[in-house]
C-alpha angles and dihedrals in degrees: 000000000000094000099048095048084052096053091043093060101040085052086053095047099039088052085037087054095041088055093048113113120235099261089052090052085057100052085050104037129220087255090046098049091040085057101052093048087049114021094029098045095047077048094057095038097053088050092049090053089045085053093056099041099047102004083087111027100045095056093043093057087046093055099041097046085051089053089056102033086056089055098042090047134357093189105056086043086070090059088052100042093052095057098050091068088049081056110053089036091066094034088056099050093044088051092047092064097032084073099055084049100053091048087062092051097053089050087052086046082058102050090048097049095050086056093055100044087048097055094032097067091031089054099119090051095049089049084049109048078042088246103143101108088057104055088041086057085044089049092049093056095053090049098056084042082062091039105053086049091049086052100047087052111042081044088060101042097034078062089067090071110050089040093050091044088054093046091050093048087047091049086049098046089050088046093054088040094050095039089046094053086050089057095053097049088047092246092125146349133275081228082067096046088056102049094045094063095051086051085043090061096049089056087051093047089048090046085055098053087052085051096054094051085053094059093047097049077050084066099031091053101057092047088050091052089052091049093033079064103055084042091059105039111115114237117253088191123056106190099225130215135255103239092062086051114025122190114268118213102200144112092258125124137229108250118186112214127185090350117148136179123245123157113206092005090272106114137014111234115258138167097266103055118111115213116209095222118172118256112256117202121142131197150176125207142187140181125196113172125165136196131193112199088322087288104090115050129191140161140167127193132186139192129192112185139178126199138199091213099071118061116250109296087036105050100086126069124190104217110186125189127199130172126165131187143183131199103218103185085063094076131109102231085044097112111241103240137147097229100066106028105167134025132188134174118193142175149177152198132172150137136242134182142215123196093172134093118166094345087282113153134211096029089183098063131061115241119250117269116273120218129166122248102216127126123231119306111191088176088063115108098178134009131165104237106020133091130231127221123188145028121306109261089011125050104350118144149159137230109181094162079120147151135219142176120261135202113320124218133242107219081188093063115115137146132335114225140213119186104202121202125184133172123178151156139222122214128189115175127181090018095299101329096123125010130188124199116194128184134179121197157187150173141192124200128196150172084021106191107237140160110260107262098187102063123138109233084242102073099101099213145072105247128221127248113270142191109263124122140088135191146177120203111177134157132105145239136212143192129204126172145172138204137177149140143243111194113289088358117080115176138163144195126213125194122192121178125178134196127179130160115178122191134203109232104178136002142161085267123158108234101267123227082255145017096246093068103051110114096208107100091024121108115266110278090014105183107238115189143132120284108245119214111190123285143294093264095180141023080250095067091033091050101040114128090228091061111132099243116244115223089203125083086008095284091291098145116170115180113284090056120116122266116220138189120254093220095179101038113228100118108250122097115231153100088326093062091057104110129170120294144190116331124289129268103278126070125253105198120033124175139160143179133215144193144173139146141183126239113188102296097351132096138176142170138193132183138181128191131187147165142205152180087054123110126199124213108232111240115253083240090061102052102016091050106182099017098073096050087267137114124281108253117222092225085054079075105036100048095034123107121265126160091236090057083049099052095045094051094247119155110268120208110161131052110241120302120262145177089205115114097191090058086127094155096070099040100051104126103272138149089268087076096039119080132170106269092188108138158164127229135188092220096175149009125180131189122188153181130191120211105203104160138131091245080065098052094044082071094040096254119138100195143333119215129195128191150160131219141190127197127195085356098157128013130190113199133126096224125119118291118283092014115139106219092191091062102072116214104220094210095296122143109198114050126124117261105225130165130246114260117257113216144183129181140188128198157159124225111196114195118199 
């Protein structure tokens, strides 16, 4: 019966499944649906066998041992039949609240079964994207997920047994007590004592089976609600016949007329929406290195990656790697000495590749148009995409249900590419004393994806990223180190320097009025400005008739104005005349230097770091104070301009004071606003002490350990008061100008 009523349900569900639409499929899930015609099913049938073989038998025996209990006597029957009540109550709460844990634990069987059948057929792509570690930590979360239900629930049901076992031993010791104390007053005999218990057992063992049948309907019942649920869910699909629509044989094509996307029936698709659609990108890698006695060195990689973002026939790079090196000092000819004690040569060359520019998806195709959704607004006076009918203060509206283009797409898009080089050389000297690590390198980078710069206002359209830059980027860095020791005292010094140009080489870049401000073979972010010379100190140099002309402020100077070069001569002062200057805002050479020792018990550290060839632009609300909806800075007062200054011969760094915010002349980006921004900075200074005794150990502890540190202690910069030269100002002009935090610290490390 069992097995046929099985079979009968998993046929149901499996042609209920097939018929399911596809939204449907996705409410329930492919795990989940394999689970209930499988898990659920094995659940209800082996309720359904525990119900004929003890659905019967075990109530039958109940019923009949209370019969006989109750004749042989009426008395000890009470004890019993007050503690069945006590029973089912707590079997039925128990039960109750075992189905909605089970239910819990079948949800958790499907989430971990979905895991596993998704990585399971994706196993090639996660081994090779190297993203193993990931799904097993995927996996692991799942399981416990599994885990924490089965334990709830088995928690919950595995209680039945030893309850019902205390109530039963407590129903029997009353039994014995009461029926004890009915032999000694001569209202029954010990024969009947005896038998009673044994009847009273059987009662138990039948109450048991009924418990258990409890505990598994607990767990049936839980696995019929969740097919009950795909049983009763109504079709959205009907499969027609053929006879309502019959097959047509002709030329004619299928046009789709007033159709429109919604998932769950929630929202109607529109340009506007933004579908969260999982990142495709596909590779194939590959490593071969090879060693010969540790002398000779070689290694190739490989990379061969796909991308969603190109359109098909650009969307796969080939990136190859190669290094080679070669321990000299393991050579034969190579002379034994103590001075150099250890020798490599190494070098590099790969490729890598970038398919992103500003997190945008999908580079290929255009985006969807874009319109506003608003009604009619007669009150609207201007609007971007809408259109406007009528006469101003009449008539005039507004229509701005509208529609516009948005980005296009570029099909002939594909990598980026970077061709690293590197060529470098290990030094050991004095068996490891002192090393030196030296590298020269190079990149190239090419068909760099960028927005287009050079685009007429009247091009209607936003236009799609391209492959058009091209930069260089070359220098080299080094290491070089030393440690010893002096007795008790070892110490050591440690020395890093840095340099790195880089060159544009080509960009989407307009002609310029003159070569020199092209920005094509400048560094990236090159600061361009005017050249200051001083200021205009008297009405006779403002108001001399060979004065270049400013096209800013109309050309209404006063003294206290800045004074610029006219580089190209032609006696106006503008854009023309902005020339390179300073360096940009990253640093070109970097270096530090560190050192530190142990004495005993005693350790200490101290590094410096620095940088150098970088300029950084000073913020409007540093030199312009109250102009830019900041604070007036004292020093706005003390370094400004002012015809008594002049006349005393004081140093002059700021043009006059106004209150003007339309003073534009002064504030052009000019040399008078860069300054060097090259520095060194103490970063860090530790001081330590190591308590190792026995006095340490009697209380299990290892070793305790105090210190004091101190962090951007002391900086040397000739920048403005409270700038920070290690926080580059990318050309804004407006960010706050705030100094780095001094900190010192004091602590105590235990170890057990």
């Amino acid at each position: 019966m069992a097995r046929d009523c099985t079979r009968k349900i998993r046929h149901d569900l499996f042609y209920q499944t097939i018929t399911l639409s596809g939204k449907q499929l996705d409410y329930f899930t492919i795990p989940s649906l394999e689970a209930r015609i499988t898990t659920d099913t094995y659940n209800v049938q082996n309720f359904i066998g525990r119900i004929q073989r003890l659905g019967v038998r075990a109530p039958l025996l109940l019923m009949g041992g209370l019969v006989v209990t109750l004749i042989m006597d009426a008395y000890l029957s009470l004890v019993m039949i007050a503690i069945l009540p006590i029973i089912f109550i707590v079997v039925l709460f128990i039960s109750l609240k075992g189905v909605k844990l089970y239910a819990s634990v079948q949800d958790s069987v499907d989430g971990m079964v979905r895991v596993v059948r998704e990585d399971t057929q994706g196993i090639r792509v996660i081994k090779a994207l190297s993203k193993v570690e990931k799904e097993q930590q995927r996996y692991d979360k799942v399981n416990k997920k599994l885990i924490n239900a089965e334990k709830k629930a088995s928690l919950a049901m595995g209680s039945v047994n030893p309850i019902m076992s205390l109530l039963m031993n407590l129903g029997i010791t009353f039994v014995v007590l009461i029926g004890a104390y009915r032999v000694m007053n001569r209202q029954t005999e010990p024969g009947k004592i005896v038998a009673f218990t044994q009847y009273f057992t059987m009662i138990s063992t039948a109450t048991l089976s009924i418990t258990r049948i409890f505990m598994m309907y607990t767990k049936s019942s839980a696995s019929a609600s969740r097919i009950a649920e795909v049983m009763n869910t109504v079709k959205d699909l009907e499969i027609a016949s053929l006879d309502i629509y019959p097959l047509v044989e002709n030329d004619d094509y299928i046009v789709f007329d007033n159709v429109s996307f919604s998932y769950n029936q929630t929202k109607d698709n529109n340009p506007n929406l933004l579908y969260k659609i999982p990142s495709a990108y596909t590779g194939l890698v590959g490593r071969i290195t090879y060693s010969y006695k540790n002398r000779y060195l070689a290694e190739f990689n490989a990379g061969y990656n796909g991308t969603e973002n190109f359109a098909k026939g650009h969307r796969f790079g080939f990136f190859p790697a190669y290094s080679l090196g070669w321990v000299l000092s393991e050579e034969s000819f190579f002379p034994e000495n103590k001075i150099v004690t250890y020798v490599k040569i190494r070098g590099s060359y790969g490729e890598v590749g970038n398919d992103k520019i500003g997190g945008q998806r999908f580079l290929y195709l255009p985006t969807a148009y874009t319109y506003n959704s608003s009604d009619n607004n007669s009150n609207a006076t201007a609007s971007n995409n809408a259109y406007h009918f009528g006469t101003i203060g009449l008539d005039y509206k507004k229509w701005d249900l509208t529609a516009s283009e948005g980005k296009l797409g570029n099909p002939d898009l594909t990598w980026e590419r970077a061709k690293k080089m590197n060529i470098g050389v290990d030094l050991y000297f004095w068996e490891g004393r002192i090393k030196f690590t030296g590298d020269y390198f190079r990149e190239l980078r090419d068909n760099i994806l960028a927005n287009r710069g050079s685009v007429p206002v009247i091009v209607g359209a936003d236009l799609p990223a391209y492959n058009l830059g091209k930069m260089k980027n070359y220098g080299f860095d080094g290491e070089i180190s030393y440690n010893d020791r002096i007795g008790d005292f070892n110490y050591w010094i440690k020395g890093l320097f840095t340099f790195a140009r880089n060159e544009i080489l080509k960009m989407d870049e307009v002609d310029r009025a003159y070569p020199y401000m092209q920005r094509t073979g400048k560094p990236f972010e090159q600061y361009f400005g005017l050249i200051a010379e001083g200021f205009y100190n008297t009405w006779e140099e403002v108001n001399d008739p060979n004065r270049p002309v400013s096209i800013w402020n109309n050309n209404k100077l006063q003294p206290g104005d800045v004074k610029y070069k006219d580089v190209n001569g032609d006696g106006i002062i503008n854009n023309n005349d902005m020339v390179p200057i300073g360096y940009s805002p990253f640093p070109e050479i970097s270096y530090g230097f560190s050192l530190g020792g142990s004495y005993k018990n005693f350790d200490f550290s101290v590094l410096f770091q620095g940088a150098a060839n970088s300029s950084k632009k000073a913020s409007k609300k540093f030199y312009q104070g109250w102009q830019q909806d900041g604070s007036a800075l004292d020093f706005l007062k003390d370094w400004s301009w002012t015809q008594e200054k002049y006349e005393r011969g004081e140093n002059i760094t700021f043009p006059h004071v106004s209150a003007n915010r339309s003073q534009e002349h002064n504030y052009q980006n000019s040399t008078l606003w860069i300054r060097d921004s090259k520095y060194l900075r103490l970063k860090n200074v530790e001081l330590g002490y190591t308590f190792t005794n026995s006095i340490l150990k009697k209380v299990h502890i290892e070793s305790a350990r105090i210190y004091v540190n101190g962090t951007n202690l002391l900086t040397w910069s000739g920048l403005w008061k409270g700038e920070d030269p290690e926080v580059p100002s990318y050309n804004d002009n407006n960010y706050e100008p705030y100094p780095i935090v001094r900190t010192v610290n004091m602590g105590l490390n235990i170890n057990f």
